[in-house]
N, C-alpha and C positions, 0 to 999 in steps of 0.2 A: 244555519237554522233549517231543520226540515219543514216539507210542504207537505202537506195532505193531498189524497184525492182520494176522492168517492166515487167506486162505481157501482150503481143498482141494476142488476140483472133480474129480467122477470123471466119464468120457464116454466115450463109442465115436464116430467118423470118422464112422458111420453113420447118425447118430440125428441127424436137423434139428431135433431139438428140444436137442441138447447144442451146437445153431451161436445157432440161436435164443436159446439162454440166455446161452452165451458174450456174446452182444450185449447182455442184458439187466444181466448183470454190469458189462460193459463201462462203462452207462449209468450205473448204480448207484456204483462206484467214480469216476467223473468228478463225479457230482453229490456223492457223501461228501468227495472232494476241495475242490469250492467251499466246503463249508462247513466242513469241519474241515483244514485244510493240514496240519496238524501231523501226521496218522497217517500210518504208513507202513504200504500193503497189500503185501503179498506173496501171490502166488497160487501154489499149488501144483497144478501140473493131473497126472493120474493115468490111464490107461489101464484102460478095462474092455474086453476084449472081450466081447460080447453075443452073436454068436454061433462059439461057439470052433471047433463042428464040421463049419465052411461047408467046402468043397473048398477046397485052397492056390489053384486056379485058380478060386474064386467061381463063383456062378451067373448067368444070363440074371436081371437085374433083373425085367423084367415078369413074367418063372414067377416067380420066389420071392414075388413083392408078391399075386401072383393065385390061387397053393397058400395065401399067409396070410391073406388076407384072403375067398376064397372065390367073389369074383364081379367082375367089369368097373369093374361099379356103385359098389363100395364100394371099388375103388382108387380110382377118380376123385374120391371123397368125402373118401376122406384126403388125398390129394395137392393138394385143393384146400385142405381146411384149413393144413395144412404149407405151402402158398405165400401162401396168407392171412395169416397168422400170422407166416410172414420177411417180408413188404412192409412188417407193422405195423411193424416196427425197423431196416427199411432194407438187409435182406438179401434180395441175386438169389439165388432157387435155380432152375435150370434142369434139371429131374427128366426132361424130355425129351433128353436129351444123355446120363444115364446108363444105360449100357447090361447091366455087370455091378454083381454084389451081390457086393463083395468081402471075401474074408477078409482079415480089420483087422490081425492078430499082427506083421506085420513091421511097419505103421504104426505102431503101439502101440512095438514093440523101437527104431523108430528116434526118435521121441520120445524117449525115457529114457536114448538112445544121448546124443540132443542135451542132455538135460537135463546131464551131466557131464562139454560142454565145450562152450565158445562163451560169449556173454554172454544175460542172460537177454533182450535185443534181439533176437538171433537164432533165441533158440529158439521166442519169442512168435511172428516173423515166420517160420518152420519150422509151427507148429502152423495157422495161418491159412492159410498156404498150402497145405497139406495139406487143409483144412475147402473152399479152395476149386477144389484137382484136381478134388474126390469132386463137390460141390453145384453146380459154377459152370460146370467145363469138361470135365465128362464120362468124366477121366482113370480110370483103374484103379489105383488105391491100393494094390492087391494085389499089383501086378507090384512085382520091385523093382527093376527099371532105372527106372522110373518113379519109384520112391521115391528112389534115388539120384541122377535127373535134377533133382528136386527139393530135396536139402539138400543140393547143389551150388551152385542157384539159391538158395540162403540163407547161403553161405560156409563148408558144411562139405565136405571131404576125400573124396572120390570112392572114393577107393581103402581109405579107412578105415572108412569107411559098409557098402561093397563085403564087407569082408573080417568087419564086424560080423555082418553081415546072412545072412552063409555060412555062419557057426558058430554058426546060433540054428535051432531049427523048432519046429514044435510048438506050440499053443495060446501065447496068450500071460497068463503067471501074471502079473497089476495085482493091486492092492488090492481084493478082486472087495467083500470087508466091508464099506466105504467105502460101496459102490452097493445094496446088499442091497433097500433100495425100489426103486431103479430108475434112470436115469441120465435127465437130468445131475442129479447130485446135489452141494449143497454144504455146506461144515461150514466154518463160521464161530469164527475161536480153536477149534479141538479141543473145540467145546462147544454149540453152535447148527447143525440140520441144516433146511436146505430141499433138496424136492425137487421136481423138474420147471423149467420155462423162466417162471420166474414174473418177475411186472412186476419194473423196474425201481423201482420206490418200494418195493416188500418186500422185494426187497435190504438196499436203504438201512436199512428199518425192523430188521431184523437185525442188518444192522452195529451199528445202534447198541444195540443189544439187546445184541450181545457186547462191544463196549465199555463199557457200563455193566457187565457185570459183570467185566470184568476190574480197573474203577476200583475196584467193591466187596471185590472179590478181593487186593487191593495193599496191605498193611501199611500204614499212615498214618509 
């Protein structure tokens, strides 16, 4: 008989440590798959926006990174980490290409737009695509002809995207509870939380963490 499990990831478009971990997920669920075939993962992914009160038109990337971090020296220090750390799991970021700091609200709207229709194939290949506008090609996440250029290129409706994305502004209200530590964060069966882009074996060791108690949890 197969097992379930549920894991809810919450993240921001922004944050290469929520692309980071997505990978580490990734790893983690392929290696629980060789060994246990029988469970079926469902991933729930959730929208946080992190910063809700950036301008609809975003900021100049290098000011925001350089007003938060304080000095030349200490972008450089993070950005190296941040590209150290996606090499480890086999992710290009290319932090030289992005230009703006964009406000994430319509990314976040069009997600959850994708989430209630299409198949979960396309909204997987919608959410990546997205992770790789912002990380990989430089794009502006924020515009939403862009956003719509984009779940086009994944087989969603131009015009229905278009007309979603009209009738929304304004912060975007996710599960902000979910992320309270910080993003990415995950919660395993509604009952196990890791937080941060943690290896790919502590995953693992959680899953099984939450499947052992949902075994114990199961009436005999």
């Amino acid at each position: 008989m197969s097992v379930r499990l549920r894991i809810d990831v919450f993240f921001d478009f922004i944050c290469p440590w929520c692309l980071i971990g997505k990978r580490q997920l990734e790893r983690a669920q392929a290696l629980l798959h060789a060994q246990q075939p029988d469970v079926l993962v469902t991933t729930v992914w959730h929208g946080v926006q992190l910063l809700p009160h950036l301008p609809v038109q975003g900021e100049p990337f290098a000011e925001f990174y350089l007003n938060r971090l304080g000095s030349a020296e200490a972008v450089a220090m993070r950005q190296a980490q941040v590209q150290q750390a996606a090499k480890a799991v086999g992710v290009d970021v290319d932090l030289s290409r992005i230009t703006t700091m964009p406000n994430t609200a319509d990314a976040h709207r069009l997600l959850a737009h994708a989430n209630s229709r299409g198949s979960t194939a396309q909204r997987d290949q919608l959410l990546e695509r997205l992770f790789a506008a912002y990380f990989q090609n430089g794009e502006d996440i924020g515009r939403r002809e862009t956003l719509i250029t984009i779940a086009q290129s994944c087989g969603y409706d131009a015009d229905a995207v278009r007309d979603y994305l009209r009738d929304e502004s304004g912060p975007f209200v996710g599960n902000e509870v979910g992320a309270s530590s910080g993003v990415p964060s995950f919660l395993f069966d509604r009952q196990l939380t890791l937080v941060g882009a943690q290896p790919a074996e502590v995953m693992l060791s959680v899953m099984y963490e939450a499947l052992e108690r949902q075994r114990m949890q199961t009436p005999s």
